[in-house]
C-alpha positions in Angstrom: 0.0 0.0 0.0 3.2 2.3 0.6 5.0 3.8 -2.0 8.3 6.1 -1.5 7.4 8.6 -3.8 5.8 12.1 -2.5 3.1 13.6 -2.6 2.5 15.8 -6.0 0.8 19.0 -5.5 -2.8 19.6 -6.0 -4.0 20.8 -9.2 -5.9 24.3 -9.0 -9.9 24.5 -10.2 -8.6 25.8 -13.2 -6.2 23.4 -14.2 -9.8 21.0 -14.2 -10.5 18.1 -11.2 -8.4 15.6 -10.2 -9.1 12.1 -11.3 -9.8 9.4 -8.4 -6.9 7.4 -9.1 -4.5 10.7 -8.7 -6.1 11.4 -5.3 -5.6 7.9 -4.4 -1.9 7.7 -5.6 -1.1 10.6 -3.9 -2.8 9.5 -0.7 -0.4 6.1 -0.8 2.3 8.4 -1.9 1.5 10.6 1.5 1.8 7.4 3.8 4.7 6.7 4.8 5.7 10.5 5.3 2.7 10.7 7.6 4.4 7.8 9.4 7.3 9.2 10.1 5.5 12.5 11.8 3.2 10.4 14.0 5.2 10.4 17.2 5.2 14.2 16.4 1.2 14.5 15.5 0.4 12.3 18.7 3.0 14.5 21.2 1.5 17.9 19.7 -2.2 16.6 20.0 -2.7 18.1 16.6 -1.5 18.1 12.8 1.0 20.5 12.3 0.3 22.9 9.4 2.7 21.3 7.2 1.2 18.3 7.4 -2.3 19.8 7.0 -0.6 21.0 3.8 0.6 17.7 2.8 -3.0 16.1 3.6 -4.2 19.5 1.0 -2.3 18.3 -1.7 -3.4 15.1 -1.8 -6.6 16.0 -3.2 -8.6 14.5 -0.1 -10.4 17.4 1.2 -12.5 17.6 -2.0 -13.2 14.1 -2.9 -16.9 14.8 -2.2 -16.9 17.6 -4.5 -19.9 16.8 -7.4 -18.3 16.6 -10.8 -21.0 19.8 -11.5 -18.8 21.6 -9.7 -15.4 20.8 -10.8 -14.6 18.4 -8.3 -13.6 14.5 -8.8 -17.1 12.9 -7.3 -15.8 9.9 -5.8 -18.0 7.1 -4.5 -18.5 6.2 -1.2 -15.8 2.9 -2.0 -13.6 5.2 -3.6 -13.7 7.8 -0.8 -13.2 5.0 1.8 -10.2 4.0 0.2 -8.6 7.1 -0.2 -9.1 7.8 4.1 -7.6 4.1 4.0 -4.7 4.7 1.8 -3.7 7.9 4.7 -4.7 6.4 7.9 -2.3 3.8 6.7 0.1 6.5 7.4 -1.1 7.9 10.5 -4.2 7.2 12.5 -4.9 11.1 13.5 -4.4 12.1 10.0 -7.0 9.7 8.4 -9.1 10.8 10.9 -8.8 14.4 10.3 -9.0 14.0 6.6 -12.3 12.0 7.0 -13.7 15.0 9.1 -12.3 17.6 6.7 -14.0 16.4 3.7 -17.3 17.5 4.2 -17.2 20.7 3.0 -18.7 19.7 -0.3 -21.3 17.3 1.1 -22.5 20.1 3.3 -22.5 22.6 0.6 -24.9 20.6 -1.1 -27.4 22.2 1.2 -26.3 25.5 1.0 -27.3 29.0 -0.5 -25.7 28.9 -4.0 -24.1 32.4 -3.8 -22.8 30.9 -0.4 -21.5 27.9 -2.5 -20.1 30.1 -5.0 -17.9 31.8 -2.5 -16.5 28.4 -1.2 -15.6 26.8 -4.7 -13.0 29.9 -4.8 -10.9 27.5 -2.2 -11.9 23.9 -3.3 -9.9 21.9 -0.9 -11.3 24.0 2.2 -11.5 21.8 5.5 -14.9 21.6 7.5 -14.7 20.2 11.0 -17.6 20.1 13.7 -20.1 18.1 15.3 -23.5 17.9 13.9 -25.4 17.2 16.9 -27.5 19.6 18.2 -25.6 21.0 21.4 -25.9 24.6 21.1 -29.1 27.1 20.8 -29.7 29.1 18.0 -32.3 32.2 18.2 -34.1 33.2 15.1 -33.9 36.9 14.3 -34.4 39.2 11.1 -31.9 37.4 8.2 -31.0 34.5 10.5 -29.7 33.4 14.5 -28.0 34.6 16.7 -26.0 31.3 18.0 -24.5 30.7 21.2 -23.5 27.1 22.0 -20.2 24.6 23.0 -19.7 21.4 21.2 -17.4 18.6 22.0 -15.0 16.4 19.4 -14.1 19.1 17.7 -12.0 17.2 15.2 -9.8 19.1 13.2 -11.2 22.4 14.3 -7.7 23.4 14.8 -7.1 23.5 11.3 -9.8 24.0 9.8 -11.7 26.7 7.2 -15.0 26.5 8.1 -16.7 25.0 11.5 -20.5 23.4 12.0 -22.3 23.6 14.8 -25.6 21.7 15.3 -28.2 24.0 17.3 -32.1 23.6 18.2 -33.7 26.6 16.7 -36.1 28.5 18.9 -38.3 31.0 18.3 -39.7 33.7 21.0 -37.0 32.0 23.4 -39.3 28.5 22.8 -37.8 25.3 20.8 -39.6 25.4 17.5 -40.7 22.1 16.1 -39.2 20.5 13.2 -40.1 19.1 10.4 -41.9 15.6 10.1 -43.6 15.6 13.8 -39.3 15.9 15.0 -39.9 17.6 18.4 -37.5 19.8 17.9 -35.8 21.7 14.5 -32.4 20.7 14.3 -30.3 23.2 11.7 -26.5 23.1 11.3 -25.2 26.4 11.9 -21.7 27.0 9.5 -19.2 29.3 11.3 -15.8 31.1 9.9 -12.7 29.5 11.7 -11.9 32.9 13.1 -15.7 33.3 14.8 -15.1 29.9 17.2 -13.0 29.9 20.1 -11.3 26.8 21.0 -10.7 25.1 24.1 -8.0 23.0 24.8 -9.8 19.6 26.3 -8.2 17.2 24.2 -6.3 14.7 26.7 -7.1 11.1 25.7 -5.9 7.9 25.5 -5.9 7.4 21.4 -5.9 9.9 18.4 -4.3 12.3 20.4 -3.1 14.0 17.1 -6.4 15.0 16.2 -6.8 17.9 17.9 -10.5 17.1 19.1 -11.0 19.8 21.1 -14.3 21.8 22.4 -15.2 24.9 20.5 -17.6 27.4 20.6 -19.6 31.0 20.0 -21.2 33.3 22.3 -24.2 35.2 20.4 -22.7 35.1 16.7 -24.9 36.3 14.3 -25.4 33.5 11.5 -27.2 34.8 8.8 -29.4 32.2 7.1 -27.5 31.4 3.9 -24.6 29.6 6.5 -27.3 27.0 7.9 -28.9 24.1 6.7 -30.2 20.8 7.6 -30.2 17.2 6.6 -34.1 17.0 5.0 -33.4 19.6 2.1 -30.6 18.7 -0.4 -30.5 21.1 -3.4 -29.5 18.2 -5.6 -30.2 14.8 -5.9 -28.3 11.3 -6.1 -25.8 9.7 -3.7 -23.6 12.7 -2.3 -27.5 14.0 -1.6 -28.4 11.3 1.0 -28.4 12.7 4.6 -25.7 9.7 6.0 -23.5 10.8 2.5 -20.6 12.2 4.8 -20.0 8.6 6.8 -19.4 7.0 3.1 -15.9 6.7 4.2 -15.4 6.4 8.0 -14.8 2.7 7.6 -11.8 3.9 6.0 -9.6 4.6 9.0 -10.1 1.7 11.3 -9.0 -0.6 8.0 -5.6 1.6 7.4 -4.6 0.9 10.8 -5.3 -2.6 11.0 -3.7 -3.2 7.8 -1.0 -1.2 9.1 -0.2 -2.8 11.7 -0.9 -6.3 10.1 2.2 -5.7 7.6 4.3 -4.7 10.6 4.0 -7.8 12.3 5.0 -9.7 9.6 7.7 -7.5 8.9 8.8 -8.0 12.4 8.7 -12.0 12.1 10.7 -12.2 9.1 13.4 -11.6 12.0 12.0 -12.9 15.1 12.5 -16.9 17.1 10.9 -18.3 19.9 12.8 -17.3 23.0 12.0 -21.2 24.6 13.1 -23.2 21.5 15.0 -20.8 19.1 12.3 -21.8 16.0 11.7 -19.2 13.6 8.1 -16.9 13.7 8.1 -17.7 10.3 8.1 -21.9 11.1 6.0 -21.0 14.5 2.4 -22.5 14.4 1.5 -19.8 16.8 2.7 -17.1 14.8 1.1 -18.4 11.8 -2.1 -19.2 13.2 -2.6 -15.5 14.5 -1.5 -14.0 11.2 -3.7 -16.3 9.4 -6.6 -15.2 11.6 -5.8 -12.0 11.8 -5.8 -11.5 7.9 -9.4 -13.6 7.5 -10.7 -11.5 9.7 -9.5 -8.3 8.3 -10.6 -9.4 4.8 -13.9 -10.0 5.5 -14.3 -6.5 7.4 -13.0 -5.0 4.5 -14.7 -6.8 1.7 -17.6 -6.0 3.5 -17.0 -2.0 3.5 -16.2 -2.3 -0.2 -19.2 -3.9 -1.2 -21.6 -2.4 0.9 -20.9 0.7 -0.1 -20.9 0.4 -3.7 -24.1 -1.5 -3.4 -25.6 1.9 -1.6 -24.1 4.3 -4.3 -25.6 2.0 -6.9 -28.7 2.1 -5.0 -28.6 5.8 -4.5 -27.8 6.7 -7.9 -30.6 4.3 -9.4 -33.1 6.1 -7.1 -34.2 2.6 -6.4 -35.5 2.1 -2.8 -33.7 0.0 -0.3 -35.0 -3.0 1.2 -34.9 -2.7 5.0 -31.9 -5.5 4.8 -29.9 -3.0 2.0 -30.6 0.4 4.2 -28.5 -1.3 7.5 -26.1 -3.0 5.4 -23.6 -0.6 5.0 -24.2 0.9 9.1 -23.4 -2.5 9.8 -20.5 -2.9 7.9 -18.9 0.2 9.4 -19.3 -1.0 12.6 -17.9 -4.3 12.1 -14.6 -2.5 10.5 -14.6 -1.0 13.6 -14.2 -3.6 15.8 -12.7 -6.0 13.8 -9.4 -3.6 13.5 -9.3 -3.0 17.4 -9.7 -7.0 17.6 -6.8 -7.3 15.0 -4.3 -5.5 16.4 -5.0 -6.5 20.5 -4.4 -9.9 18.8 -1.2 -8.8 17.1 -0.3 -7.1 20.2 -0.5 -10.0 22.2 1.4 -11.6 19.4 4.4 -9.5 19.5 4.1 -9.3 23.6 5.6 -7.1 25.9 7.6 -4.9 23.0 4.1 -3.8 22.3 3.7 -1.8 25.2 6.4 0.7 24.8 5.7 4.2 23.6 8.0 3.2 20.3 6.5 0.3 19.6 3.2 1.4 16.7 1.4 -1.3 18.2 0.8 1.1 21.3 -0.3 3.6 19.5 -2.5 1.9 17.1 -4.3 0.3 19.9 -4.5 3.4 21.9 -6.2 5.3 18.6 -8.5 2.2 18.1 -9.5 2.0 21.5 -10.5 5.9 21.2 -12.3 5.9 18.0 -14.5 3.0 18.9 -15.7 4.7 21.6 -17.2 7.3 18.6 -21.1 7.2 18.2 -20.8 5.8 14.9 -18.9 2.4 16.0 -21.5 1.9 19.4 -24.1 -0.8 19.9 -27.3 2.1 19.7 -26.3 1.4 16.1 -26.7 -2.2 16.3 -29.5 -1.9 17.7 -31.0 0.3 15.6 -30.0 -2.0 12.5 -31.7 -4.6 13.9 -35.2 -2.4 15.4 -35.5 -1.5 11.5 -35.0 -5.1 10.3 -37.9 -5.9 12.8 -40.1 -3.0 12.3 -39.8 -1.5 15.5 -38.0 1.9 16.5 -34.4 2.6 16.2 -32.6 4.6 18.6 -30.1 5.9 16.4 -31.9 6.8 12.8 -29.8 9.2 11.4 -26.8 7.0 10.8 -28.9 4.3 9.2 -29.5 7.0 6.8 -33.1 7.4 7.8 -34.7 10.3 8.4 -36.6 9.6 11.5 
């Protein structure tokens, strides 16, 4: 998956959109720099600007970026692959490029003139959470937003910042749409109108600079909110769960990661008891045989998931209740699977896996971290299986369903 070559630059609009296979080249190409900074990204708790750079030129950050308007439109496999192809590299730098990319899926419910202004910088970066934590107050021409969200990821580096409010009216909640008991919109903030607070002290994906941000009475004016119910266009990069198309993506970089440095490492390694090579070690080769059936049939499963649901999507044909999980599903399972992986490898190796220089640490640190996300929790098992069965799910919105 590595390659020694660097990372080109990034073509300008004008110079036309970069194909998928350039983004993904240059994403490989990125990996094993990444690699060498991540002792540095981890020990700074954030990317360093250079590297932000680096991740920029890559293409990454407009991957969702409709063909309409200039960008590459990669599918949800290719997208995933790209994220793959740099958490590879480093685990806080997938993570953060997965984040960043949603500029353009969230422009696809924005004013155009607002949309206008933000194809001037096409590989902008977008961080935020989506929830709706903070308050936003309607007045004449839009809100006025006050509000502090966690998870922040990215929001050190980033262009633009979202914020998900409930919108009140006359100090009272208004309702939202389709009997929702509350109107969830997603305020979209400047980088230099959110204050950040430095909360980010965790176990894993230290380097992702996850911190809390927030506003104090901002104005908003309307054009710079939307929500999830009114796309202005139509086919895949339109569907409300479009932006977790590739967060499988980063938990399958990392285990494959850390599955070729194991058996790197036993191309060198004996059995301390009887002096027998890894290689000729039953042990050994069971748990890299494991390992790698397991990590095949996560991935496979992304892969074909999600080209099944951009097929779907872009057919207009309606999902069966088995197709609308399938991909949820699929996105846990990567999760899991990697953190199972690599405790195995880590066991495996043994006690040099518990030193600060070993990658294993890290890796299962950062896995540990990112499975604690909303996205990779039971609620979404659950829900999966409350929609297979009719009844209610708990989590909706990342089943792609409305309500």
């Amino acid at each position: 998956m590595t390659t020694t070559e660097t990372a080109a630059p990034v073509t300008t609009r004008e110079e036309g959109p970069l194909t998928p296979q350039t983004i993904l080249d240059r994403a490989r190409a990125a990996a094993p720099l990444l690699r060498e900074r991540s002792e540095e990204i981890a020990n700074t708790r954030h990317l360093p600007q250079d590297v932000v750079e680096l991740l920029r030129g890559t293409g990454v950050f407009r991957i969702g970026m409709p063909r309409a308007w200039g960008g590459p439109e990669l599918t949800f496999a290719q997208q995933a692959e790209v994220i793959e192809a740099l958490s590879y590299g480093d685990a806080a730098a997938g993570w953060c490029a997965m984040i960043g990319m949603d500029t353009w899926i969230y422009a696809g419910y924005l004013d155009e003139s607002l949309v206008e202004e933000m194809l001037t910088r096409p590989d902008a970066i977008t961080a935020g959470l989506i929830f709706p934590v903070g308050r936003a107050d309607r007045v004449p021409g839009g809100y006025r937003v006050t509000g502090r969200w966690p998870f922040g990821s990215g929001v050190t580096h980033a262009d633009w910042v979202v914020g998900g409010c409930v919108v009140h009216s006359d100090g009272k909640p208004e309702p939202g749409a389709h009997g929702a008991p509350v109107n969830w919109r997603l305020m979209l903030f400047r980088q230099e109108e959110v204050g950040t607070i430095d909360t980010w002290h965790t176990t894993g994906l230290a380097g992702s600079g996850s911190r809390d941000y927030e506003v104090t009475d901002l104005f908003v004016p309307e054009k710079r909110s939307f929500d999830f119910t009114t796309p202005r266009g139509t086919g895949p990069l339109s569907a409300p769960d479009a932006f977790l198309g590739n967060v499988s993506g980063v938990p399958l970089g990392i285990a494959r990661a850390a599955l070729d440095h194991v058996r790197e490492l036993a191309a060198g390694r004996t059995e301390k008891a009887t002096g027998e090579p890894w290689a000729q070690t039953y042990r050994v080769q069971t748990a890299i045989g494991e390992s790698e059936m397991q990590l095949a049939a996560a991935r496979y499963a992304v892969y074909g998931t999600l080209r099944d649901l951009w097929d779907r999507l872009e057919s207009g044909t309606p999902p069966t209740p088995d197709q609308q999980v399938s991909s949820a599903l699929a996105r846990v399972n990567a999760f899991r699977t990697a953190r199972t992986v690599v405790s195995r490898l880590s066991d495996l190796v043994g006690t040099a896996s518990i030193y600060r220089s070993s990658p294993l640490d890290r890796w299962m640190r950062d896995l540990h971290t990112m499975c604690q996300h909303i996205l990779a929790q039971e609620q979404i098992v659950q829900s999966a299986g409350a929609h297979l069965l009719g009844g209610t799910p708990h989590a909706p919105f990342p089943l792609g369903l409305k309500g």
